[in-house]
C-alpha positions as CSV (number, residue, x, y, z in Angstrom):
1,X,94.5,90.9,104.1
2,X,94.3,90.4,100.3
3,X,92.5,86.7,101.1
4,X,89.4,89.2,103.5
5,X,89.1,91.4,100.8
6,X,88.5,88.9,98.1
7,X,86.3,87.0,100.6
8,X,84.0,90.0,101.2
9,X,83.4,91.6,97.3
10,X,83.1,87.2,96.1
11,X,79.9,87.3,98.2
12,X,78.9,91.2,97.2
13,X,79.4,90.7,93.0
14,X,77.3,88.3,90.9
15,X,80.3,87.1,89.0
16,X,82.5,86.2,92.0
17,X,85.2,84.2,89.3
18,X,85.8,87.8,87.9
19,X,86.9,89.6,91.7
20,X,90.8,89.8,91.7
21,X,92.8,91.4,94.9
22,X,96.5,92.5,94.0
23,X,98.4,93.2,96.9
24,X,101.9,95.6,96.5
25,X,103.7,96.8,99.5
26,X,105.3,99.8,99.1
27,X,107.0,100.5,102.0
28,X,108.1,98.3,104.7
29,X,104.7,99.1,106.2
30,X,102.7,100.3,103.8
31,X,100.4,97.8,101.8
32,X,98.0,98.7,98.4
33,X,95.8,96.5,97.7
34,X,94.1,96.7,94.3
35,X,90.4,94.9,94.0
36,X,89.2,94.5,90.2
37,X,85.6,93.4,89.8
38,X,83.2,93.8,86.7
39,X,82.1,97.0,85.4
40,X,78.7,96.0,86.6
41,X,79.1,95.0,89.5
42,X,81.3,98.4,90.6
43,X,78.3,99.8,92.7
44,X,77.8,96.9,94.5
45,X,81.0,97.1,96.1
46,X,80.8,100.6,97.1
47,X,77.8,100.7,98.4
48,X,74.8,103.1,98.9
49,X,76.7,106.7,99.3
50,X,80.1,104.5,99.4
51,X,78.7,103.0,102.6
52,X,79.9,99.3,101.8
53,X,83.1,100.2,100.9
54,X,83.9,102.1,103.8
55,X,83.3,99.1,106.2
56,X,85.7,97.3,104.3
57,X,88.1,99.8,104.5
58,X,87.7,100.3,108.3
59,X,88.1,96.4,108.9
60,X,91.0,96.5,106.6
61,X,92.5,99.1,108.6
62,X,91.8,97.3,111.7
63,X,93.5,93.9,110.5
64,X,96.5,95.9,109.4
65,X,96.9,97.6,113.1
66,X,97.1,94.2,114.5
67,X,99.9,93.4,112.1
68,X,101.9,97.2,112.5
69,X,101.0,97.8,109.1
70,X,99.2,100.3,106.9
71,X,96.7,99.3,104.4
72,X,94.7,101.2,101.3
73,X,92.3,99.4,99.6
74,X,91.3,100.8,95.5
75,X,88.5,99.5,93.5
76,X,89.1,99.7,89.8
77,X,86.5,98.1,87.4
C-alpha cells in the first residue's frame, strides 16, 4: 500500500525526491499512512475540489479490502 501511494503523488508533484509515505499500523487491521510532499505541491495532490485525492483514497481502500485491512491515507505538507 505505502509503495501505490508513493507511486501515484511521484508522478502528480514536480519534486518527486521530496514525496515520503510513512506507514503505522495501529491496530491489527488498521493501517495510517502518512504522505509528506512540498508545500507547493499540496494542491496537486488533492486535486480540484479534493477530487484527486479521493481516488487515491478509494483505490487505497480497495487494496486494503483485498488484504482484510483498513487503510487512511493523510497528506501533510
Amino acid at each position: 500500500m505505502k509503495e501505490f501511494i508513493e507511486f501515484i503523488a511521484k508522478y502528480l508533484v514536480d519534486e518527486p525526491e521530496a514525496v515520503i509515505v510513512e506507514e503505522t499500523i495501529d491496530q491489527e487491521r488498521k493501517v495510517n499512512l502518512t504522505l509528506r510532499v512540498k508545500k507547493e505541491d499540496v494542491g496537486k495532490v488533492i486535486g480540484k475540489k479534493g477530487k484527486t485525492v479521493t481516488a487515491m483514497r478509494t483505490l487505497l481502500t480497495a487494496i486494503a479490502a483485498k488484504e482484510d485491512k483498513r487503510a487512511m491515507l493523510e497528506i501533510l505538507d
